[in-house]
Backbone and ligand atoms as CSV (ligand in chain L), in Angstrom:
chain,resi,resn,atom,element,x,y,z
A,1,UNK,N,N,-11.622,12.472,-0.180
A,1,UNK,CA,C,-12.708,11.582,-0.570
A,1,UNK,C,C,-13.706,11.458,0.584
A,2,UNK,N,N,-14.704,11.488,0.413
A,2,UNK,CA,C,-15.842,11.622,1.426
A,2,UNK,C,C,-15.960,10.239,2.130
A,3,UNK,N,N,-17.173,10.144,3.076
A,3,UNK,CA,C,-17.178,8.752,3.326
A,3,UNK,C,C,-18.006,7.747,1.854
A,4,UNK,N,N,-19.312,9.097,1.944
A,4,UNK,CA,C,-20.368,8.304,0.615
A,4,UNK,C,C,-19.108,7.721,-0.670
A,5,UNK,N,N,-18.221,8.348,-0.840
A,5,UNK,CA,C,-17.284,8.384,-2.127
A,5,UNK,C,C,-16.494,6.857,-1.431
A,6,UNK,N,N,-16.498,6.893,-0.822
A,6,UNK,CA,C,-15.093,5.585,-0.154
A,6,UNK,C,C,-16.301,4.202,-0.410
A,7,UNK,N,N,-17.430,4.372,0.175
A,7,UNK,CA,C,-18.658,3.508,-0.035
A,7,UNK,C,C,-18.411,3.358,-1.149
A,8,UNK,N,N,-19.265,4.030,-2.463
A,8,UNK,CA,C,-19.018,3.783,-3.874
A,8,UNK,C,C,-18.236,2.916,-4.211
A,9,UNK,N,N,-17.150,3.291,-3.849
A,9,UNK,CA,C,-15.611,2.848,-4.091
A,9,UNK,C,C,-15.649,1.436,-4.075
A,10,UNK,N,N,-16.377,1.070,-2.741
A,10,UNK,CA,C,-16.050,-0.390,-1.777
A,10,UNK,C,C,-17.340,-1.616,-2.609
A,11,UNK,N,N,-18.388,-0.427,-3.104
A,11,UNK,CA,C,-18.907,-1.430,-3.919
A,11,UNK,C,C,-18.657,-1.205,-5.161
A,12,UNK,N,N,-17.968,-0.374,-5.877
A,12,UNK,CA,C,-17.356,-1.195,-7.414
A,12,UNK,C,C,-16.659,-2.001,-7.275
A,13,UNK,N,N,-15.871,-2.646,-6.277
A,13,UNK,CA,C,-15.087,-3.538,-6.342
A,13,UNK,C,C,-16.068,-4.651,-5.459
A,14,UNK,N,N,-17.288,-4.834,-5.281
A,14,UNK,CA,C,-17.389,-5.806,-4.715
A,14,UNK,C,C,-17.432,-5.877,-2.711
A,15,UNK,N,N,-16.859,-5.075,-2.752
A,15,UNK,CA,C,-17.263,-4.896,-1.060
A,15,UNK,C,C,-18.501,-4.523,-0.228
A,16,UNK,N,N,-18.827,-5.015,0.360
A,16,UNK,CA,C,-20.040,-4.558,1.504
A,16,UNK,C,C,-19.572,-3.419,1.996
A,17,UNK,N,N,-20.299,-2.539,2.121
A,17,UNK,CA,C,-19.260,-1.464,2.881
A,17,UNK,C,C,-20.260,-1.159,4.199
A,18,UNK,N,N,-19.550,-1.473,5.358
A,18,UNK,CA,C,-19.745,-1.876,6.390
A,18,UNK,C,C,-19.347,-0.590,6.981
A,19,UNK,N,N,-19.324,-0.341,8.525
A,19,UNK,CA,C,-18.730,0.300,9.319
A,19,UNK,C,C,-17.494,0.850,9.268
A,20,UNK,N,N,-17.096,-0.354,10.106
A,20,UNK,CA,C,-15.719,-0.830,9.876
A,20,UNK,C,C,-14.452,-0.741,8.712
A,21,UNK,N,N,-15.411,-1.007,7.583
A,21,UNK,CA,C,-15.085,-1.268,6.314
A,21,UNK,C,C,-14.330,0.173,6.007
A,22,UNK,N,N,-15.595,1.199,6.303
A,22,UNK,CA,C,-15.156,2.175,5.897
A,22,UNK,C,C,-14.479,3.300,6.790
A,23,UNK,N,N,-14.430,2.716,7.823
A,23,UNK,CA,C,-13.490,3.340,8.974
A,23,UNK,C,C,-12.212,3.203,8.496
A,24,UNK,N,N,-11.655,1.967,8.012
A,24,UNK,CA,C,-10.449,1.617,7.566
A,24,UNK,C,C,-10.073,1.974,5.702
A,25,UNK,N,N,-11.103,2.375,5.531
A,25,UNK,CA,C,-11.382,2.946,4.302
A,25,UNK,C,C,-11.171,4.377,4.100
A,26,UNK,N,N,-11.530,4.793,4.672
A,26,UNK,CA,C,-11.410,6.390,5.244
A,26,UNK,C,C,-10.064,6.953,5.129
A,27,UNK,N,N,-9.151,5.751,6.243
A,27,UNK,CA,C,-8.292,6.406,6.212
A,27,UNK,C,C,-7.142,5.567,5.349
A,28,UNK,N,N,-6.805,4.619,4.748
A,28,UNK,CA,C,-6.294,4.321,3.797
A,28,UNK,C,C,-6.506,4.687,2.242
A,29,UNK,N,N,-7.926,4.637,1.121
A,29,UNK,CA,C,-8.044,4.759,0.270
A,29,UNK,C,C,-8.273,6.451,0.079
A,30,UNK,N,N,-8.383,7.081,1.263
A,30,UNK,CA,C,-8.882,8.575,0.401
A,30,UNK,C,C,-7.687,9.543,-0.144
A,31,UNK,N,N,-6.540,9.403,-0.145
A,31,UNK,CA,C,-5.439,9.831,-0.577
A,31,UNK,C,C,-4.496,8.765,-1.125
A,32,UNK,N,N,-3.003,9.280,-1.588
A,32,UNK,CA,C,-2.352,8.301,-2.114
A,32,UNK,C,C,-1.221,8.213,-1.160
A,33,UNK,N,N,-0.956,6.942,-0.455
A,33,UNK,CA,C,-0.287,7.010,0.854
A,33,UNK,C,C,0.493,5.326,1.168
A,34,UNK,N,N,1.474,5.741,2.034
A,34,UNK,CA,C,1.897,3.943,1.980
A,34,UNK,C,C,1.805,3.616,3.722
A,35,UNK,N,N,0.672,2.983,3.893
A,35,UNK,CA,C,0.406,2.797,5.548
A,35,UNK,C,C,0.668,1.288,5.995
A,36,UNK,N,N,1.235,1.048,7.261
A,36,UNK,CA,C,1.691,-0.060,7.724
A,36,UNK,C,C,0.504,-0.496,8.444
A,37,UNK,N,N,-0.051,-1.884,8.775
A,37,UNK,CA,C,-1.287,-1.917,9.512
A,37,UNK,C,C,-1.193,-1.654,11.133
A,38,UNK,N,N,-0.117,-1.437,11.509
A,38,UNK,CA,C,0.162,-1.236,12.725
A,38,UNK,C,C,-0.137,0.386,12.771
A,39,UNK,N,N,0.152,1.232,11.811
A,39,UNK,CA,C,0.128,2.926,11.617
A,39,UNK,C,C,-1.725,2.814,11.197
A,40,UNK,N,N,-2.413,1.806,10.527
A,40,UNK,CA,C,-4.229,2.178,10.434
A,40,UNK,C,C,-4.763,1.679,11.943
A,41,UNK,N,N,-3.826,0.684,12.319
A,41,UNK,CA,C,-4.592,0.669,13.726
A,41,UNK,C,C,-4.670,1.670,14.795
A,42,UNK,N,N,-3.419,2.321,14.687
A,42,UNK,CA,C,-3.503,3.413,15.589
A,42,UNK,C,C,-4.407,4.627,15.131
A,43,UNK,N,N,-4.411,5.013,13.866
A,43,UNK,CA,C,-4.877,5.786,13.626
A,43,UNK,C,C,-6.806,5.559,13.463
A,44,UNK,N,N,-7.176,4.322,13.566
A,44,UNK,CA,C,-8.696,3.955,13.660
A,44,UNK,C,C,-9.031,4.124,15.437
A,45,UNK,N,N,-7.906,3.713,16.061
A,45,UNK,CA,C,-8.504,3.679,17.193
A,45,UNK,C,C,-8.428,5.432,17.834
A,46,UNK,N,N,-7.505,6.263,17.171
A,46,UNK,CA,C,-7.337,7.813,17.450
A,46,UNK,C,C,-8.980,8.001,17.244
A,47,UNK,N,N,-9.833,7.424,16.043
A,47,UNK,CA,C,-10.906,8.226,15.721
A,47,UNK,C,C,-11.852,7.219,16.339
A,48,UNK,N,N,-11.458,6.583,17.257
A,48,UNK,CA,C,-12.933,6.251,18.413
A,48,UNK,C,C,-13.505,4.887,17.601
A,49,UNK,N,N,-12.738,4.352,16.711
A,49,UNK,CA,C,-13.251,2.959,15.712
A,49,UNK,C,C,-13.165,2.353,16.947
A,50,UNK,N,N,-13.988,1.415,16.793
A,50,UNK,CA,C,-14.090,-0.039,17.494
A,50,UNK,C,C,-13.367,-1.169,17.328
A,51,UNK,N,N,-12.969,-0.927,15.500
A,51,UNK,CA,C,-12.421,-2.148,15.090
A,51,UNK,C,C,-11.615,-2.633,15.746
A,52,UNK,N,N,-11.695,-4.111,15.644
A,52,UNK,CA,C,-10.401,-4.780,16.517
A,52,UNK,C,C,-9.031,-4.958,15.278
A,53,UNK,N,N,-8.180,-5.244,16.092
A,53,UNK,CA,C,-6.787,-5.956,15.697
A,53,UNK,C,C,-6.899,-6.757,13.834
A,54,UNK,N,N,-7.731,-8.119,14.507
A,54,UNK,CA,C,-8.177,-8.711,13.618
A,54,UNK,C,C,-9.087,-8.517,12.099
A,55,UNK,N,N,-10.116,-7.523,12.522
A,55,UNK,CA,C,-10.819,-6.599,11.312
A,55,UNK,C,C,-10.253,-6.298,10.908
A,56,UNK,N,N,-9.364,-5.319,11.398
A,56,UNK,CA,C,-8.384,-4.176,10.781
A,56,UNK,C,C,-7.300,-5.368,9.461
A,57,UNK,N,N,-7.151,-6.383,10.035
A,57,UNK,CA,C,-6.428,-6.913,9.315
A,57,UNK,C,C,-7.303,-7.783,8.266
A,58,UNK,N,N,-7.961,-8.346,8.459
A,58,UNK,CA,C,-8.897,-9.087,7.279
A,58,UNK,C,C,-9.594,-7.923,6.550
A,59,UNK,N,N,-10.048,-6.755,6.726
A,59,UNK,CA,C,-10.454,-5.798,6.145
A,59,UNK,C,C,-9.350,-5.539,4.654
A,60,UNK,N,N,-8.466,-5.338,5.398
A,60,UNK,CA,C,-6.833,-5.197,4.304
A,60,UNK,C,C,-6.876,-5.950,3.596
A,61,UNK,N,N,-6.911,-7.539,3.829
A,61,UNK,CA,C,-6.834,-8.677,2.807
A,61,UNK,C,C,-7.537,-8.731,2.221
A,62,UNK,N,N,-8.964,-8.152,2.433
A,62,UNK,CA,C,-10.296,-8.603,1.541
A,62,UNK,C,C,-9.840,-7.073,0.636
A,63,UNK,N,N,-9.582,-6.132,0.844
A,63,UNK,CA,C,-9.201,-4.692,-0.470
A,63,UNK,C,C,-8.130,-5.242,-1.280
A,64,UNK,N,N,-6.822,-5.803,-0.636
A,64,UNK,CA,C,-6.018,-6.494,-1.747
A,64,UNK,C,C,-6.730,-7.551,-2.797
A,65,UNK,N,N,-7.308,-8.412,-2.187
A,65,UNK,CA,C,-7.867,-9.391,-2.611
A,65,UNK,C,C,-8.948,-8.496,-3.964
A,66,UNK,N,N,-9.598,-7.627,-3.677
A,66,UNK,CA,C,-10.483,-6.927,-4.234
A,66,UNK,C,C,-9.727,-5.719,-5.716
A,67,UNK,N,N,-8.630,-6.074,-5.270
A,67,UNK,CA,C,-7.918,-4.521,-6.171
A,67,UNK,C,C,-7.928,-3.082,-5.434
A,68,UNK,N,N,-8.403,-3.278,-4.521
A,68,UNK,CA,C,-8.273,-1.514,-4.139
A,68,UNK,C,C,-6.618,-1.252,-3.569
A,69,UNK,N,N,-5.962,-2.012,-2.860
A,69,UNK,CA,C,-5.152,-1.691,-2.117
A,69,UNK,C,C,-3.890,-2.928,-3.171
A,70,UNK,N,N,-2.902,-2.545,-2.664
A,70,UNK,CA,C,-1.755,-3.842,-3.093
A,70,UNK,C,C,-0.413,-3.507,-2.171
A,71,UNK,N,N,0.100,-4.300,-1.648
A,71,UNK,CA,C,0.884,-4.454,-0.727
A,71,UNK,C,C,2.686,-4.271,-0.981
A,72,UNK,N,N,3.040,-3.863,-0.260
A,72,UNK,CA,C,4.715,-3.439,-0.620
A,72,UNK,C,C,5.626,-3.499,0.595
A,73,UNK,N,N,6.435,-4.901,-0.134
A,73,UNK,CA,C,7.162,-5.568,0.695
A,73,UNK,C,C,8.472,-4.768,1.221
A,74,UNK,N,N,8.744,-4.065,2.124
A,74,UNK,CA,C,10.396,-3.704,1.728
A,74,UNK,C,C,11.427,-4.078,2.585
A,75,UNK,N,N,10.424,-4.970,3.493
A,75,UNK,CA,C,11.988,-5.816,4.503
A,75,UNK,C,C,10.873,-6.808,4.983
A,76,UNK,N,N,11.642,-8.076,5.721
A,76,UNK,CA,C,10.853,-8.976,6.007
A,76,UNK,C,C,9.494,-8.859,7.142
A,77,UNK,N,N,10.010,-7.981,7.868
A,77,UNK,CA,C,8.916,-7.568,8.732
A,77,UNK,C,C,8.240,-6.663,8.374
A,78,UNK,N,N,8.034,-5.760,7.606
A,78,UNK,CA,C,7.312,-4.376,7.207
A,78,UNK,C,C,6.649,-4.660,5.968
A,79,UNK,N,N,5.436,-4.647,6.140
A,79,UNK,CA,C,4.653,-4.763,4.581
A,79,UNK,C,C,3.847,-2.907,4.950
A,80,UNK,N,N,3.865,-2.615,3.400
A,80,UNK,CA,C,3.199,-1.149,3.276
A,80,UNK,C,C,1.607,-1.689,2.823
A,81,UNK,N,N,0.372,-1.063,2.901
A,81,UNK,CA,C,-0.621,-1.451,1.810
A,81,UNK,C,C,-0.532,0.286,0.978
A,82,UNK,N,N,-0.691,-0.181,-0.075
A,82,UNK,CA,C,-0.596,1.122,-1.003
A,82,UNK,C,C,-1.397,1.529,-1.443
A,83,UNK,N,N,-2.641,2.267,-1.994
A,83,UNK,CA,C,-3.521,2.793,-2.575
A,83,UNK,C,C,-3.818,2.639,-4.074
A,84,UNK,N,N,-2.062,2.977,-4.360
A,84,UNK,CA,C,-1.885,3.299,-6.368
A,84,UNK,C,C,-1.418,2.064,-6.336
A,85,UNK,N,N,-2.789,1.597,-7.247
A,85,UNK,CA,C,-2.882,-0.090,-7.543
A,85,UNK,C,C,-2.169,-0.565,-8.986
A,86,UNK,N,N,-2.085,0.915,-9.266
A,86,UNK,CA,C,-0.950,0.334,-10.597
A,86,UNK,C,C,0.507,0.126,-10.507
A,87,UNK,N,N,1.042,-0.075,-11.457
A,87,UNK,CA,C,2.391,-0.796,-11.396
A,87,UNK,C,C,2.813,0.666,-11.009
A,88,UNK,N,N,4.029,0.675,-10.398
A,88,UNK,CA,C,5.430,1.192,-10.153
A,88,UNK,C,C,6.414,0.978,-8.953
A,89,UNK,N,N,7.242,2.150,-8.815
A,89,UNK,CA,C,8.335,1.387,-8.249
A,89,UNK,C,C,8.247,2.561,-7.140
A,90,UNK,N,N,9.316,2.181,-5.826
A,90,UNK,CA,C,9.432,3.283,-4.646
A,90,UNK,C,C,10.525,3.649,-4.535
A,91,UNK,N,N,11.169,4.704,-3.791
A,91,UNK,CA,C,12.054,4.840,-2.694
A,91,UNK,C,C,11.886,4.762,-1.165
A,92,UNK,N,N,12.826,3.915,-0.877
A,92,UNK,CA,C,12.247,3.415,0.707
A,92,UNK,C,C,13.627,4.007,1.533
A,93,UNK,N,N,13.227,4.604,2.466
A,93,UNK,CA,C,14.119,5.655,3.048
A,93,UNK,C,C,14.533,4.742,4.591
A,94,UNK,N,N,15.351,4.299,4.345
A,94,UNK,CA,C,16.077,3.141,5.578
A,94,UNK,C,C,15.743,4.202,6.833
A,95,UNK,N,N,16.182,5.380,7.374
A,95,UNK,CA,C,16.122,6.296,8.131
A,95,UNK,C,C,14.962,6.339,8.688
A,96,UNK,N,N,13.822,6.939,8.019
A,96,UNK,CA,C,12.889,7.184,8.025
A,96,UNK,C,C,11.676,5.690,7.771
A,97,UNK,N,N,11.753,4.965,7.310
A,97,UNK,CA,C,10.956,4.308,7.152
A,97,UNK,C,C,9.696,4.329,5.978
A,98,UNK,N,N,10.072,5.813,5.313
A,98,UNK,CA,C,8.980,5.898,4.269
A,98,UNK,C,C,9.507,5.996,2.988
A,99,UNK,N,N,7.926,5.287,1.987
A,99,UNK,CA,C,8.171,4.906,0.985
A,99,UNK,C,C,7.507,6.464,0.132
A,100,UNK,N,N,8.339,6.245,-1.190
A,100,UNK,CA,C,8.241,7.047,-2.111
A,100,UNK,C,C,7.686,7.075,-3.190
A,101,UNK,N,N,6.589,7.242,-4.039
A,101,UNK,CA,C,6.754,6.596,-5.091
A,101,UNK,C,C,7.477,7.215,-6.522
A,102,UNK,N,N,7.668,6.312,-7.083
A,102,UNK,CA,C,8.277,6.554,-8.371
A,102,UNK,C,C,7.790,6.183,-9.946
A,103,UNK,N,N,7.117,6.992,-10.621
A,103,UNK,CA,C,6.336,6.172,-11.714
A,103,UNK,C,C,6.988,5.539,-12.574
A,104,UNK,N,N,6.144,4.591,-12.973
A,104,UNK,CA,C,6.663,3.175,-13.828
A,104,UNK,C,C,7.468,3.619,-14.824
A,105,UNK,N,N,7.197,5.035,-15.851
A,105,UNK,CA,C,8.471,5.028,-16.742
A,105,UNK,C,C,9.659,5.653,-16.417
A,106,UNK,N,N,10.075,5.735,-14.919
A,106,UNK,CA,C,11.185,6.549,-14.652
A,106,UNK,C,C,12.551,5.514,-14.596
A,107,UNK,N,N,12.189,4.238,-14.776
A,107,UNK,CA,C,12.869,3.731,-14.070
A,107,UNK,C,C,12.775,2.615,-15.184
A,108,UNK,N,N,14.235,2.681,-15.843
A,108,UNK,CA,C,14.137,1.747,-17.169
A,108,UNK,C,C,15.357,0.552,-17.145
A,109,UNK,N,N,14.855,-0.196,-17.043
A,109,UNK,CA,C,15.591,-1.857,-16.757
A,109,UNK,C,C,15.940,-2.159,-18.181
A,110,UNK,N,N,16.979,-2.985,-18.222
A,110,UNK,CA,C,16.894,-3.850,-18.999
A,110,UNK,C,C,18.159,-4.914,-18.372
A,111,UNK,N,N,17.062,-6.444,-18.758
A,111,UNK,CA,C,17.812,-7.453,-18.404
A,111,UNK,C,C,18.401,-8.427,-18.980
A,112,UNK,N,N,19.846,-8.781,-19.114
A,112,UNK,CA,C,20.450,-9.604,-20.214
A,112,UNK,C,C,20.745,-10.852,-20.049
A,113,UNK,N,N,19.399,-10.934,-19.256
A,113,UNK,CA,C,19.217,-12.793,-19.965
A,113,UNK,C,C,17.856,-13.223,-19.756
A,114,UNK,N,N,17.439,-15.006,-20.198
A,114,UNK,CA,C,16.173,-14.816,-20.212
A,114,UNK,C,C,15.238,-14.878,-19.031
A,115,UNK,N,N,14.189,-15.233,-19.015
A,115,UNK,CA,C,12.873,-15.960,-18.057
A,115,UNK,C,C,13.736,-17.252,-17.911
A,116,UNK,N,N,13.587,-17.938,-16.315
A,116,UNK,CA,C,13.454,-19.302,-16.099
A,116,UNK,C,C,12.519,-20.317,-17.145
A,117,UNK,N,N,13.232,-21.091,-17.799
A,117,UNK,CA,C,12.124,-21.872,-18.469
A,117,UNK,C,C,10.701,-22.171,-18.040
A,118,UNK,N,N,9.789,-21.940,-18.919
A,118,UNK,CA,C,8.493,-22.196,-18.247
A,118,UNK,C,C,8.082,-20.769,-17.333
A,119,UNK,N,N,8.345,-20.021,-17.423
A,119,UNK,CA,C,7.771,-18.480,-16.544
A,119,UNK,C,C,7.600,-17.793,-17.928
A,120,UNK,N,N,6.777,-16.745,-17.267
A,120,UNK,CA,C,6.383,-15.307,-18.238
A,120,UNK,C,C,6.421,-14.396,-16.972
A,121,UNK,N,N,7.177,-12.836,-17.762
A,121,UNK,CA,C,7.159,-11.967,-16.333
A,121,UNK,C,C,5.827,-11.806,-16.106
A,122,UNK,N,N,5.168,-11.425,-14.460
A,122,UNK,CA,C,4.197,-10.860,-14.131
A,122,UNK,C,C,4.496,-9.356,-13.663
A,123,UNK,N,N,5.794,-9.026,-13.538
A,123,UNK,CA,C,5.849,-7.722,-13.552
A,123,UNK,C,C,6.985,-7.090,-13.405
A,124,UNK,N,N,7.345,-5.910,-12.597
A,124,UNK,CA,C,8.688,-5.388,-12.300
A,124,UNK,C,C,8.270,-4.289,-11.296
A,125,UNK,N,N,8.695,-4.424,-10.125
A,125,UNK,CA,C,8.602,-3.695,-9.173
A,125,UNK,C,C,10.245,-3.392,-8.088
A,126,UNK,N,N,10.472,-1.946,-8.696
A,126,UNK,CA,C,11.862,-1.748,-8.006
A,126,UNK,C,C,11.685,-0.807,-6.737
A,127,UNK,N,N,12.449,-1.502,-5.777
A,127,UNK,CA,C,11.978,-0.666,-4.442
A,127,UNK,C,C,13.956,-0.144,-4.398
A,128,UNK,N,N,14.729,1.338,-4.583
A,128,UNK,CA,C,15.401,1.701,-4.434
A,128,UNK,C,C,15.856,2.498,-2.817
A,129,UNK,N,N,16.630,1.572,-2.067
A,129,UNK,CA,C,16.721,2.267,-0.570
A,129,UNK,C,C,17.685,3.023,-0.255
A,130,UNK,N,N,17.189,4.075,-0.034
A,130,UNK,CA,C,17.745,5.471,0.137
A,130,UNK,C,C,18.530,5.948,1.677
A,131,UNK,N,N,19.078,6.661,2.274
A,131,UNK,CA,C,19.154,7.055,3.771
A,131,UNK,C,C,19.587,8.526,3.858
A,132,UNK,N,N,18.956,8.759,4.532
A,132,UNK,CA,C,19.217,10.549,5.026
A,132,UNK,C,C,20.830,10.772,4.636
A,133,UNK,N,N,20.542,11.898,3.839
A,133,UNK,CA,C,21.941,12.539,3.938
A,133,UNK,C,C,22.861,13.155,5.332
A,134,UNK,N,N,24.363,12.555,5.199
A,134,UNK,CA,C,24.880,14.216,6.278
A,134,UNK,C,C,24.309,15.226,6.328
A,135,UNK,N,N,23.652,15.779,7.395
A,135,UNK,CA,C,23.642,17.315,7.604
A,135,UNK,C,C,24.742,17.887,7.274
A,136,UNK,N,N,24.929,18.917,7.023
A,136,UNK,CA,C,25.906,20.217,6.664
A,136,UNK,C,C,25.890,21.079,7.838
A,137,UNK,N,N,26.861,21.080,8.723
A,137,UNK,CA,C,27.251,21.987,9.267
A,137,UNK,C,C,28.193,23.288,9.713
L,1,ZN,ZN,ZN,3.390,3.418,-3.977
């Protein structure tokens, strides 16, 4: 995805598309990818960005906030931001640290009992954690 294309992007949803904006744009939205903000910071400051700490991070909240990006929890300290804003589910590789994805009809639930009184689901998101196999030697 180009930069002009990431722009576009930043204003169908409502974004200014700024510098910055699209520095962090660049390299999160132009593929389909699961990046930690600690992995866009390094990689903004590899390409000579300015952005600080703080941008980098309100930048993120304002794309979630916006629909471009949506976030994936898979341990208490590690949030992913994700690209594919639609529903599905991952494999998260304990070893490795990376997530997988898995599309929404691969992965068929069913649950035998109801909603908490007073709830309606908002969704279903299964994160399945995986770990490197034995090598074979
Ligand atoms: Zn994903």
């Amino acid at each position: 995805m180009t930069r002009e294309e990431i722009a576009q992007k930043l204003e169908d949803h409502g974004v200014l598309p700024t510098a910055q904006r699209l520095d962090v744009g660049e390299i999160i939205l132009s593929s389909p990818q699961h990046t930690s903000a600690d992995q866009i910071i390094a990689q903004i400051r590899q390409k000579g960005s300015k952005a600080s700490k703080a941008t980098v991070y309100n930048t993120l909240n304002l794309f979630c906030e916006r629909g471009l990006l949506r976030t994936v929890h898979v341990d208490p300290v590690r949030q992913y931001y994700d690209p594919t804003t639609e529903s599905h589910h991952h494999f998260y590789n304990l070893d490795s640290g990376e997530l997988t994805d898995i599309p929404p009809d691969a992965i068929k639930l069913q649950v035998s009992m109801d909603l908490p009184a007073g709830t309606e689901q908002a969704g279903v998101e299964v994160v399945i954690q995986i770990r490197d196999s034995e090598a074979d030697c």
